[in-house]
MARKERO-862882 format. One line per field, with one value per residue (C-alpha): residue in one letter; x, y, z. Coordinates in Angstrom, 1 decimal, m for minus. Example, Ala and Ser with C-alpha at 12.3 -4.5 7.8 and 13.67 -1.06 7.14 Angstrom:
residuo = A/S
c1 = 12.3/13.7
c2 = m4.5/m1.1
c3 = 7.8/7.1
//
This chain:
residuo = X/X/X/X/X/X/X/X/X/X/X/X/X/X/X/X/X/X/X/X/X/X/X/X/X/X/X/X/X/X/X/X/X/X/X/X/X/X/X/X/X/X/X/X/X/X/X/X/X/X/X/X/X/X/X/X/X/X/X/X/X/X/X/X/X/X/X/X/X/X/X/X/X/X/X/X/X/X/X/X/X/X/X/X/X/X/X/X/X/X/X/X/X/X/X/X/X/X/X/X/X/X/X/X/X/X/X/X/X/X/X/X/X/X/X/X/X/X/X/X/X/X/X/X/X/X/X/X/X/X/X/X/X/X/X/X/X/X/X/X/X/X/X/X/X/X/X/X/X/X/X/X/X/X/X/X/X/X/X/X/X/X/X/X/X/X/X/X/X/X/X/X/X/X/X/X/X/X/X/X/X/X/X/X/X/X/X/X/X/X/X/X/X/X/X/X/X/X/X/X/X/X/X/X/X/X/X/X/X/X/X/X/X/X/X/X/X/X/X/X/X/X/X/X/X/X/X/X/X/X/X/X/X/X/X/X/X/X/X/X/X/X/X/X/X/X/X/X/X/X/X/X/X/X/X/X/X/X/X/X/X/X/X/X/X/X/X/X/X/X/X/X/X/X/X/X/X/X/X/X/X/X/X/X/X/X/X/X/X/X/X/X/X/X/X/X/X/X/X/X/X/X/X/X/X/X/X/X/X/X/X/X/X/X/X/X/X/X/X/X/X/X/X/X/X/X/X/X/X/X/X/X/X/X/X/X/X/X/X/X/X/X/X/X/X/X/X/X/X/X/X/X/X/X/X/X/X/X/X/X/X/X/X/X/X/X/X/X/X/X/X/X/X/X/X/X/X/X/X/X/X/X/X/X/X/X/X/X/X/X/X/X/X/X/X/X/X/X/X/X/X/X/X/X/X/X/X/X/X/X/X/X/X
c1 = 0.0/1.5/1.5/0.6/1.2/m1.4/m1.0/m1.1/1.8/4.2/2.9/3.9/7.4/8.6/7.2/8.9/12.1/11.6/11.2/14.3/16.3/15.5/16.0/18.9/20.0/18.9/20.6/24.2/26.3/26.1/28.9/31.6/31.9/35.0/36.6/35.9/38.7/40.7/41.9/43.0/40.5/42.7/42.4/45.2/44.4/45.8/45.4/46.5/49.6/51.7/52.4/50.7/53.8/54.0/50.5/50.0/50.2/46.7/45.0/41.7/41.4/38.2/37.2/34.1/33.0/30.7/27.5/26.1/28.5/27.5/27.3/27.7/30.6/31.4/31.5/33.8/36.3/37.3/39.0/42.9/45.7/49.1/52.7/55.5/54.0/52.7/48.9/47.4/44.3/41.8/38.1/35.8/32.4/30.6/28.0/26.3/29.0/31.5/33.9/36.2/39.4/40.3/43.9/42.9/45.9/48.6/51.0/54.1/56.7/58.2/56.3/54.7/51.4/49.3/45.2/43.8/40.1/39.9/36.9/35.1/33.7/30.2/27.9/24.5/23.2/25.5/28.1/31.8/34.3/37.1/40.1/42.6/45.1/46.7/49.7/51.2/54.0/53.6/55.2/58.6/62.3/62.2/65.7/67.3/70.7/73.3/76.6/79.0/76.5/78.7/81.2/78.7/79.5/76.6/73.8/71.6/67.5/66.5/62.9/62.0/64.9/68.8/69.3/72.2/70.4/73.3/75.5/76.6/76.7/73.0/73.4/72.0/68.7/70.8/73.1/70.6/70.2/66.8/66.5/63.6/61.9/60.7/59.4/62.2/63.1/60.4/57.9/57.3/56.9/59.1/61.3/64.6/66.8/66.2/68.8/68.3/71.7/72.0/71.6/70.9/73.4/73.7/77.1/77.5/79.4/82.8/83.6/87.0/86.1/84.5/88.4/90.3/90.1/92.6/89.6/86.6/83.2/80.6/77.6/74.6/71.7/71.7/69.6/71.2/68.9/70.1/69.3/72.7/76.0/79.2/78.1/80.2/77.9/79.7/82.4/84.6/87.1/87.3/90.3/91.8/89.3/87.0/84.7/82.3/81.9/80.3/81.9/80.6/79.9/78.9/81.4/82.9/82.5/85.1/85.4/89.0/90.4/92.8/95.4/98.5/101.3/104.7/106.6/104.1/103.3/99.4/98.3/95.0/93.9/91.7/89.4/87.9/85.8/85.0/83.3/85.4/87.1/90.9/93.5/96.8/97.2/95.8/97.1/95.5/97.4/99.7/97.7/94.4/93.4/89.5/87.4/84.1/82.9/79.5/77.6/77.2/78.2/78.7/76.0/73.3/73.9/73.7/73.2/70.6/67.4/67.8/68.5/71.9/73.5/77.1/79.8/83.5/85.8/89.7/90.9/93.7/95.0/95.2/95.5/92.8/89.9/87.2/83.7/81.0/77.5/74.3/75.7/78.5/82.6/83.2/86.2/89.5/92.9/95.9/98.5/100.6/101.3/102.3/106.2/108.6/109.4/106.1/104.8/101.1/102.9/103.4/99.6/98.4/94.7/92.4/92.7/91.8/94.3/91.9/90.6/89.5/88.2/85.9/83.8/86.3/85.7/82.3/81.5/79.1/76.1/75.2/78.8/82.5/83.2/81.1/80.8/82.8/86.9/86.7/89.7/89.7/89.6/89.1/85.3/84.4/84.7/82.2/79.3/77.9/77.9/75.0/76.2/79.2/78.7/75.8/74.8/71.1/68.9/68.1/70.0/68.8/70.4/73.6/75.4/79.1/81.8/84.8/85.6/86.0/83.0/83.5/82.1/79.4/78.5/78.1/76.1/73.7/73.6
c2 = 0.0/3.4/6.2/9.5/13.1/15.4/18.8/20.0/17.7/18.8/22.9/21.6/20.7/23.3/25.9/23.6/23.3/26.8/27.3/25.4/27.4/30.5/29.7/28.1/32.0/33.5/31.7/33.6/34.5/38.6/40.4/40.5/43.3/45.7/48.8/52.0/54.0/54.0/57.3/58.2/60.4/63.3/62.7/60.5/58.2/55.0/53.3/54.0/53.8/55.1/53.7/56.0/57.4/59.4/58.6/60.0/57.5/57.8/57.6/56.1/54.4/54.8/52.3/52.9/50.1/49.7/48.7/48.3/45.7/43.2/44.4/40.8/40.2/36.7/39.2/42.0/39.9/38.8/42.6/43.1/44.7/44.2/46.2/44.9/41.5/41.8/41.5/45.2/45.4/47.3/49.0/48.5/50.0/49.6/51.9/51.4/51.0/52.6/50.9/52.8/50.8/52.4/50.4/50.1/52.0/54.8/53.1/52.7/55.1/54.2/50.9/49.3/48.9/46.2/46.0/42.8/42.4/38.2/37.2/36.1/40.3/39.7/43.0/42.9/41.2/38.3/38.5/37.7/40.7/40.8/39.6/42.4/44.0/47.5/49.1/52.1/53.6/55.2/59.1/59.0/57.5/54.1/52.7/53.0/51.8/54.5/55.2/52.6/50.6/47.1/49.4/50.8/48.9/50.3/51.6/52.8/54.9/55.1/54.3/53.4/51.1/51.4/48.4/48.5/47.4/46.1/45.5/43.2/46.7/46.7/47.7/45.7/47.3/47.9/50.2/52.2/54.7/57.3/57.8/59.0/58.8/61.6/63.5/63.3/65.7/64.6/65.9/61.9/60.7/58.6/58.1/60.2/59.7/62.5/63.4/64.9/66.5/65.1/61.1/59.6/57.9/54.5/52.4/50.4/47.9/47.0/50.7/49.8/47.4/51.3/52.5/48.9/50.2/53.0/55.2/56.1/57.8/59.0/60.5/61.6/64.2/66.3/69.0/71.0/72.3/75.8/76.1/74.1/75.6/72.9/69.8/66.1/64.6/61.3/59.5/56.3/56.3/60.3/61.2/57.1/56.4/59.5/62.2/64.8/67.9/71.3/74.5/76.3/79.8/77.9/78.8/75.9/72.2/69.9/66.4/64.5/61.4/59.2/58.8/55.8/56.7/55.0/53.6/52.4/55.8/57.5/61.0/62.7/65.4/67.4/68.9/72.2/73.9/77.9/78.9/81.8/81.0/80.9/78.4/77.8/80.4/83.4/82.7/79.4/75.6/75.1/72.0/73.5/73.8/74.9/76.3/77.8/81.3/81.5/84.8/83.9/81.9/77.9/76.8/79.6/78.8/74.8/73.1/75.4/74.1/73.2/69.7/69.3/66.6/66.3/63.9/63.6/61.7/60.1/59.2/57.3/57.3/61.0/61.8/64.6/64.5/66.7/68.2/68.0/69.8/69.6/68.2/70.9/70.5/73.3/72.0/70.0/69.4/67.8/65.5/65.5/69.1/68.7/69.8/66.8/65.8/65.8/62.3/63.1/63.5/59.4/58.8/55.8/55.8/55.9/54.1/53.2/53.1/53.0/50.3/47.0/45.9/46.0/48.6/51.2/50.2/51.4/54.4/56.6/58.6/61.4/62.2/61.6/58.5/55.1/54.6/51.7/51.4/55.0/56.3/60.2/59.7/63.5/64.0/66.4/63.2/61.0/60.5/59.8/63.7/65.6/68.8/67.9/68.3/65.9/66.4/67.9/67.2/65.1/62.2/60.2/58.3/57.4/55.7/54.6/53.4/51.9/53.8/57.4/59.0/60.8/64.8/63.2/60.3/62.8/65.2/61.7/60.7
c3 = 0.0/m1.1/2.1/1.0/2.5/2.1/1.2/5.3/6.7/3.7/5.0/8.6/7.7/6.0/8.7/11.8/9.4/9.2/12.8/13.9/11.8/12.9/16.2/15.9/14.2/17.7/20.0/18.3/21.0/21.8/20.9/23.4/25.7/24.8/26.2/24.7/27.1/30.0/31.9/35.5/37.3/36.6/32.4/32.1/29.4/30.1/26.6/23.6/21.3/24.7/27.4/30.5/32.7/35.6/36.7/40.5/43.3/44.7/41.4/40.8/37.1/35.1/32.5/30.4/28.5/25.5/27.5/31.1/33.0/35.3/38.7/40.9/42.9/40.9/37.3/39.0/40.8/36.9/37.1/38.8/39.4/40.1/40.7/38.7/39.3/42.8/43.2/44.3/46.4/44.9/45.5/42.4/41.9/38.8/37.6/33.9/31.5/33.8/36.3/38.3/40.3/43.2/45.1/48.9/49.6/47.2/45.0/44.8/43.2/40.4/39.5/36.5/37.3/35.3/35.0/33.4/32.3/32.1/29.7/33.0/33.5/32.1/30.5/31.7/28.8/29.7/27.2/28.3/28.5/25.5/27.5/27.7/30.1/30.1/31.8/33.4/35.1/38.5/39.2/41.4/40.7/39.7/39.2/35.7/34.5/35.5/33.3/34.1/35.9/35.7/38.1/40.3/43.8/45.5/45.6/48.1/47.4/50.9/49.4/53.0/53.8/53.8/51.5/48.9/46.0/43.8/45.6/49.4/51.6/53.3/57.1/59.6/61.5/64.8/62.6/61.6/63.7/64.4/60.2/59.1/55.9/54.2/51.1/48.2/45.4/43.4/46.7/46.6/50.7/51.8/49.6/51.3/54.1/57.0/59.4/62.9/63.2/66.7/66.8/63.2/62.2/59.3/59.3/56.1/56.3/54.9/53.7/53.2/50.0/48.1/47.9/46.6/43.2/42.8/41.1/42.7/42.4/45.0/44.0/46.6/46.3/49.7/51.1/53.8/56.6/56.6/60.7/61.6/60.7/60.3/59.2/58.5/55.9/56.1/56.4/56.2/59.0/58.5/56.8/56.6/54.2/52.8/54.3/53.1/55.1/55.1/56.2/59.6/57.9/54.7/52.4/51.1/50.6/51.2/49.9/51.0/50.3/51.3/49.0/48.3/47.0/46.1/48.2/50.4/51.6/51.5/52.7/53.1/50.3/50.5/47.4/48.5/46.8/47.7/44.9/44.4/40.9/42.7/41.0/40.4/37.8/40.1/43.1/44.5/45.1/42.6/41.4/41.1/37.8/37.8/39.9/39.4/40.9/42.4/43.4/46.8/49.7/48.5/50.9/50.5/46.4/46.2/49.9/52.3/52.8/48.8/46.7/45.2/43.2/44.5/42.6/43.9/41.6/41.2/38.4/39.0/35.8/34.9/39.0/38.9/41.5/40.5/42.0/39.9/41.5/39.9/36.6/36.4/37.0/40.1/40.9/39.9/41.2/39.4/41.2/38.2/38.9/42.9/43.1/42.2/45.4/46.8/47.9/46.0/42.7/43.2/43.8/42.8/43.9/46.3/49.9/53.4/56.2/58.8/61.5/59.5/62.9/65.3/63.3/62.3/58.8/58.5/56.2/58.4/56.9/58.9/60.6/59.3/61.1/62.8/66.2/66.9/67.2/65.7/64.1/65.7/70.1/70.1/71.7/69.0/66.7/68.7/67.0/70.5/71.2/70.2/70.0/67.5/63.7/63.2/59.7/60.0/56.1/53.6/51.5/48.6/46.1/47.0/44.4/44.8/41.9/41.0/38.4/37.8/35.9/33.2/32.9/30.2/32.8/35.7/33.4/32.7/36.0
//
C-alpha cells in the first residue's frame, strides 16, 4: 500500500524546518563586551599607542565600557591589578558602563602597574568581557641603569629602607640609627633619608672594600637644613678612608680622600671647593686647575634648605679629583702638577688606612666617622655627642663606583 502526505503535513514541515532554523540564528552569542577608554581620574588616558607614565600615586582608574556591566561580585572579581608583578588590592564599583578601580591604599613610586580584564567580567546582557590588560607607570624614581652601571658597587634609594640594591653593603637594623623617611626631590613621601643632626646615624658595612680600586666615584643628592651651621655629611674612617663635610659659615664644601702613593706611603687630600674661581694660575694651590665662581656663599647657592646633586671623583690614571654639583665640573685638582718631590705627585689611587676591625671600617652617613673602634679619640669626633657636627637634612640616592666618571656620565647621572 503506497502512504501518501497530504497537502497539510508537507505545510507543517517546511514551517517547523523553518522554525528550527531561525531559532537556531537566535541563540548567536552577543557580541563580546569591549573597552571604549581607560583614563585616571585626573584625564590620564591610560590606553592608547603610549604607554601612561607618571600617573599619580593615589590615582583612581576609570574604564568605560561599550554597554552596562555586570554588577555581581562573581563578574567584577574577573578585574585586577598588580605592581610589577605583585597583586594590588583594589576597590571596584561599577555603575552602567562605567567601572572605576580604586587600590585600597597609594602606589608605589616608580612601579609598572598592570590592570587585566579576564573574559570572566560579564555585561549585563550576559556577554563575556574581551580579554585584555593595560599598563602604566607610576610618578617617582624608579631605578634605571646609570653610566657605568657594571662598576657601580653600590647603591643605596633610601625608598623606606637602607638596602644596597646592587651591591653586598645593606646595614644591619641595629646600625641604623633614628632615620627617618621623608618627602624626596620629586615631593614623593618617603622616599629620602632624613637626618636629625644630633643622633641619626647609618654604618654600612665593609667601607674599606668602596676604595680597593685606585679610582673612585661618590655621587649623593643632599639637602642642607640651613638652621645648623658645620656639618660632616659622612664618612669612612674620617680622613683614613673618605669624608664629606660642610663649612661652619657655609662657604665651602670639602670632599678629601685618602690617597697611596709610592713607596708604600698614603696622605689625606683634600678637594675644597669655595666657589670663588681661585686656582693655580691666580694665586691658588699650585695644582688646582678649575674652579668655578658663584655669586654667593657655597651653601646659600647649592646646599641650604635646597636639593643638590654632589659627585666627587679620582681618576687614577690621569690623577685629577674633580667636584662636579648639579651636573656641572666646580672644581678639579691635578697630582701630576704637585712639586717633584712631593709624595702626591706618586699617587696611585684611592685608599683606606683605617681600622679594619671592630667597626672602624664602617662608612658613616650622617657624621665623618662610625661609632665603633673609631679612628679620631678627640670627643668632638664622637658620633655619641650631640652637639658635635651631626649632619642635619636630607640624603637620597647614594650611588658609589669603582671607576672614575667621566664629565658626560656625571652630566647623565
Amino acid at each position: 500500500m503506497k502512504i501518501k502526505f497530504t497537502f497539510p503535513l508537507a505545510l507543517a514541515a517546511i514551517i517547523a524546518t523553518v522554525l528550527l532554523e531561525n531559532c537556531s540564528k537566535d541563540k548567536t552569542d552577543p557580541t563580546p563586551l569591549t573597552i571604549v577608554s581607560a583614563s585616571t581620574d585626573s584625564g590620564v588616558a591610560l590606553t592608547g599607542g603610549t604607554q601612561a607614565v607618571d600617573v599619580p600615586l593615589n590615582a583612581s582608574l576609570i574604564i568605560v565600557f561599550d554597554r552596562a556591566v555586570d554588577t555581581t561580585k562573581e563578574s567584577l572579581s574577573s578585574i585586577s591589578m598588580a605592581a610589577n608583578g605583585t597583586a594590588v588590592p583594589i576597590n571596584i564599583i561599577a555603575d552602567g558602563s562605567t567601572v572605576t578601580i580604586k587600590p585600597k591604599s597609594n602606589m608605589t613610586s616608580g612601579t609598572t602597574e598592570t590592570v587585566t580584564i579576564a573574559s570572566t567580567l560579564k555585561g549585563s546582557d550576559g556577554a563575556p568581557a574581551t580579554a585584555t590588560d593595560f599598563t602604566f607607570v607610576t610618578e617617582g624614581h624608579a631605578y634605571v641603569a646609570p653610566p657605568q652601571a657594571n662598576n657601580q658597587i653600590s647603591y643605596f634609594s633610601f625608598s623606606g629602607n637602607m638596602n644596597d640594591e646592587v651591591g653586598t653593603h645593606t646595614p644591619a637594623a641595629a646600625a641604623v640609627k633614628d632615620l627617618a623617611f621623608t618627602t624626596d626631590r620629586f615631593g614623593i613621601a618617603g622616599l629620602s633619608g632624613d637626618f636629625n643632626g644630633s643622633t641619626s646615624l647609618v654604618e654600612i658595612p665593609n667601607g674599606e672594600q668602596f676604595v680597593t680600586n685606585n679610582s673612585f666615584t661618590f655621587s649623593i643628592w643632599l639637602k642642607a637644613n640651613g638652621a645648623k651651621n658645620g656639618q660632616f655629611v659622612l664618612g669612612l674612617g674620617a680622613w683614613t678612608g673618605f669624608y664629606m663635610e660642610l663649612a661652619p659659615d657655609w662657604t665651602w664644601l670639602r670632599f678629601t680622600n685618602q690617597l697611596a702613593e709610592a713607596g708604600g706611603l698614603s696622605s689625606t687630600e683634600d678637594n675644597l671647593f669655595y666657589g670663588n674661581g681661585v686656582t693655580g694660575a691666580n694665586g691658588g694651590w699650585q695644582g688646582w686647575t678649575f674652579q668655578s665662581t658663584v655669586s654667593g656663599t657655597v651653601g646659600a647657592t647649592y646646599f641650604q634648605d635646597k636639593w643638590a646633586h654632589v659627585v666627587s671623583t679620582y681618576d687614577a690614571t690621569t690623577k685629577l679629583a674633580t667636584i662636579y654639583i648639579n651636573g656641572e665640573k666646580v672644581k678639579e685638582q691635578d697630582f701630576n702638577l704637585w712639586s717633584e718631590t712631593s709624595p702626591e705627585r706618586t699617587a696611585t689611587g684611592v685608599t683606606f688606612v683605617g681600622n679594619l676591625t671592630g667597626g672602624g671600617n664602617t662608612l658613616a652617613l650622617g657624621f665623618i666617622q662610625g661609632s665603633q673602634n673609631r679612628i679620631i679619640a678627640d670627643s668632638w669626633a664622637d658620633p655619641a655627642n650631640l652637639y658635635s657636627n651631626h649632619f642635619k637634612g636630607q640624603m637620597d640616592d647614594i650611588r658609589i663606583f669603582k671607576v672614575a666618571l667621566t664629565a658626560a656620565e656625571v652630566s647623565t647621572l
